[in-house]
C-alpha positions in Angstrom: 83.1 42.4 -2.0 82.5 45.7 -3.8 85.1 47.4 -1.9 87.8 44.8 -2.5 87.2 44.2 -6.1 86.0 47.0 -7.6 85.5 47.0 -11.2 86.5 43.4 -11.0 83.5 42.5 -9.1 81.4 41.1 -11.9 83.9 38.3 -12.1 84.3 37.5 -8.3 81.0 36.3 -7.3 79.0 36.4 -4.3 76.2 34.6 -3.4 74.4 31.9 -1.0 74.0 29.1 -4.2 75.2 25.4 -4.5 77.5 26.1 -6.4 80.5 28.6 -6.6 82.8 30.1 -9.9 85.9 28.1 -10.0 86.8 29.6 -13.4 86.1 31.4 -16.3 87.5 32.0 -19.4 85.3 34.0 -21.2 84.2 33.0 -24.8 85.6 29.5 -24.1 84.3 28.5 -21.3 82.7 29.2 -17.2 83.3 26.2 -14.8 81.5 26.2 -11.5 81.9 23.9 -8.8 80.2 22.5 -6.0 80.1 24.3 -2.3 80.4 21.8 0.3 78.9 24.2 2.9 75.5 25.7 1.1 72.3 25.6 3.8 70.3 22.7 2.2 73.2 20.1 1.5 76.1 20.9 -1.2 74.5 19.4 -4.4 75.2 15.8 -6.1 77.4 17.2 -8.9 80.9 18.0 -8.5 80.9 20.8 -10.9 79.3 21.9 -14.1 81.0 23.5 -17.3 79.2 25.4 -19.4 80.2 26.5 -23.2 79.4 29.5 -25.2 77.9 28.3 -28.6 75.8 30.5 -30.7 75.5 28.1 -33.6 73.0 25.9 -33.9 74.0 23.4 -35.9 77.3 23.2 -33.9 75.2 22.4 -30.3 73.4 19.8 -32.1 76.7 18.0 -33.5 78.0 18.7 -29.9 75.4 17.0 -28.1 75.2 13.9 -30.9 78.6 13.5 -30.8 78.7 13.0 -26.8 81.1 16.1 -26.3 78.4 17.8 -24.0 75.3 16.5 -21.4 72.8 19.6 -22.2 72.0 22.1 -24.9 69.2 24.7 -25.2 67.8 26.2 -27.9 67.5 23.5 -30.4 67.2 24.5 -33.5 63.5 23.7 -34.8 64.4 21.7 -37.7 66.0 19.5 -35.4 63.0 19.0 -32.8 60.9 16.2 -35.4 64.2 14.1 -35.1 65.1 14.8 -31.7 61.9 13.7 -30.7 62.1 10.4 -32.2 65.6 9.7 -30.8 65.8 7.0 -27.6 68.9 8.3 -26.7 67.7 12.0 -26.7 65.4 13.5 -24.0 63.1 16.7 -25.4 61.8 19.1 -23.0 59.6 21.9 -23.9 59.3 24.9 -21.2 56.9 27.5 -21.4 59.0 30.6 -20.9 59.0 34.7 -20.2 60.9 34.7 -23.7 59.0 37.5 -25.6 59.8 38.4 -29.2 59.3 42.1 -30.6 60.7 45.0 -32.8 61.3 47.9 -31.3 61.2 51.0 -33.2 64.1 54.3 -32.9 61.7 57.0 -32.2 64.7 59.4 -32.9 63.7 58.7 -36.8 61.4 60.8 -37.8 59.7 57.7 -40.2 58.2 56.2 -37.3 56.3 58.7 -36.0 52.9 58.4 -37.6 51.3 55.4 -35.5 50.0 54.8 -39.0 53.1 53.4 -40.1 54.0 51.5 -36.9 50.1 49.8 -37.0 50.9 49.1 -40.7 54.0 46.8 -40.3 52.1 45.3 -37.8 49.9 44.1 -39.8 52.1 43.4 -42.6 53.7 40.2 -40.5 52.0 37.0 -40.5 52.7 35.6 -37.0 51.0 32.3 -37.4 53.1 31.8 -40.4 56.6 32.4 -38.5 55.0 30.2 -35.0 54.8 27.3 -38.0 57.0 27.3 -41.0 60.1 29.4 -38.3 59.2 27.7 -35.3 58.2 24.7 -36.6 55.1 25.3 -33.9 57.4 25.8 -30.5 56.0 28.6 -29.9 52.6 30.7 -30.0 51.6 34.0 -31.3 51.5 36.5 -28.4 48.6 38.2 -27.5 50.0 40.9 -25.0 53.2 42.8 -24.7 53.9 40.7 -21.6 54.2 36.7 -21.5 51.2 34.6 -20.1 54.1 33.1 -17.8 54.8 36.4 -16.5 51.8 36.9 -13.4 49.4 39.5 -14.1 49.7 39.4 -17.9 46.3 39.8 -19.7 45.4 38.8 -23.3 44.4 41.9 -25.4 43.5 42.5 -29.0 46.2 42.2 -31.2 47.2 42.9 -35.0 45.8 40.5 -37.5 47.6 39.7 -40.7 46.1 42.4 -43.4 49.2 43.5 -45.9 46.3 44.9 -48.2 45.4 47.2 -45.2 49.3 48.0 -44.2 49.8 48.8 -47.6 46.6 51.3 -47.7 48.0 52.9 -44.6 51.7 53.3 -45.5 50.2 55.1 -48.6 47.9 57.2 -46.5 50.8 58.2 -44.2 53.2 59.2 -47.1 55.4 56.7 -46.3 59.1 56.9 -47.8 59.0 53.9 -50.0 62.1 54.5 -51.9 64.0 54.5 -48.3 65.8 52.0 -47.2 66.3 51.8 -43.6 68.5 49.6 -41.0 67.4 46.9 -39.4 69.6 45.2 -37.0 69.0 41.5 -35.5 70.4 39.4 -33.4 72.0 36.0 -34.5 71.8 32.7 -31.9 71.1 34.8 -29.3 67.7 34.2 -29.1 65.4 31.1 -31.1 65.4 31.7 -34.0 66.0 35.2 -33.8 67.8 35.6 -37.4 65.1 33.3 -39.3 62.6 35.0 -37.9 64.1 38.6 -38.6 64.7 37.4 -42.3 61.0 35.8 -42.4 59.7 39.6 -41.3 62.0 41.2 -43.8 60.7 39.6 -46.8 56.8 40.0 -45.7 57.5 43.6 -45.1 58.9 43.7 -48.3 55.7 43.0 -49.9 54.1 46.2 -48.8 56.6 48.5 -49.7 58.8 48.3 -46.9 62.9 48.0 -47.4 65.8 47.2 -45.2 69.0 46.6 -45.1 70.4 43.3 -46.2 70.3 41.7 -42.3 
C-alpha cells in the first residue's frame, strides 16, 4: 500500500476493521462503510458518518435538533440538563485524557524550577474540576492517568498563591513581561475555559500573558 500510494497513503486505508473509508472530505465530513467480509461477521450498521465540529454549542443544537445520533465532548454547562432529558442518554468514561502546560525551555524565564513550582502552585485545580468542569473530571495526581496501567499517585502541588508569589520574587521573576501563551480551542474539554481560568489565577501572582 505504501509503495502504491505514497504520500497519498494516509488517505487510502489499510486495515483488518469492520468497517472500511468510503469517503472523505476533509473538514466536512469522513463516511465509512461496512465490510461484508471482516473475520468476526461484517457489523449491523451499514455505514457511519462522522462530522468535524469544534463548537460546542453547535454539537449540542446538532444532536437536539436530530441532525446527528452521537456527540462527544459535551460541553459541561450542558451535562445538568442533558441528564435530566428522557430522550438523551449520558455516558461518562473515565479516560487516558490528561491536561498540562508544557513549558519552552528555549526561554530563558523558565529555567529556575522556582518559577515553574510557583505557577504550580498558583492554579487552583479543584476550583477548575468544579466551577470549569462542572465536576467531570478530577484533579490528577501523577503525570500519567490512573487509566493508563502502571500509573502511581504521587505528591502533587497544592493551591498556595501566597507561596508562588514568595517564590517568583525570590527567583527575580520578570513581572513586567508579558509572555505567549497559546491554547487550544474545542480540541480538547474545555481546553479554552480552562486556559482562560489558569490565566486569570496566574495573574494574581504577578504572572502575564497574552490575551488567549
Amino acid at each position: 500500500a505504501v509503495e502504491k500510494f505514497g504520500k497519498d497513503y494516509g488517505r487510502n486505508t489499510v486495515g483488518t476493521g469492520p468497517f472500511m473509508l468510503k469517503s472523505w472530505t476533509p473538514g466536512v465530513k469522513l463516511v465509512i462503510e461496512k465490510y461484508p467480509n471482516y473475520w468476526r461477521g461484517a457489523p449491523v450498521l451499514d455505514s457511519v458518518e462522522y462530522r468535524p465540529s469544534p463548537e460546542g454549542s453547535a454539537r449540542v443544537l446538532a444532536l437536539e435538533g436530530g441532525d446527528v445520533d452521537l456527540i462527544n465532548q459535551v460541553p459541561a454547562q450542558d451535562l445538568a440538563r442533558f441528564q435530566k432529558d428522557d430522550d438523551i442518554q449520558l455516558q461518562h468514561k473515565t479516560t487516558s485524557r490528561l491536561f498540562y502546560w508544557a513549558y519552552n525551555h528555549t526561554k530563558d524565564v523558565w529555567s529556575d524550577p522556582k518559577i515553574r513550582l510557583a505557577l504550580n502552585l498558583a492554579v487552583n485545580r479543584e476550583s477548575i474540576v468544579k466551577n470549569i468542569l462542572y465536576g467531570s473530571g478530577e484533579v490528577s495526581n501523577s503525570y500519567i492517568s490512573p487509566s493508563v496501567a502502571g500509573s502511581i499517585p504521587i505528591d502533587v502541588y497544592g493551591y498556595n498563591p501566597r507561596k508562588a508569589r514568595k517564590l517568583l520574587e525570590e527567583a527575580k521573576f520578570p513581572f513586567d513581561e508579558t509572555l505567549t501563551l497559546y491554547a487550544t480551542e474545542g480540541r480538547y474539554y474545555q481546553d479554552r475555559q480552562i486556559a482562560e481560568a489558569i490565566q486569570g489565577m496566574l495573574a494574581e501572582v504577578g504572572v502575564k500573558f497574552n490575551k488567549i
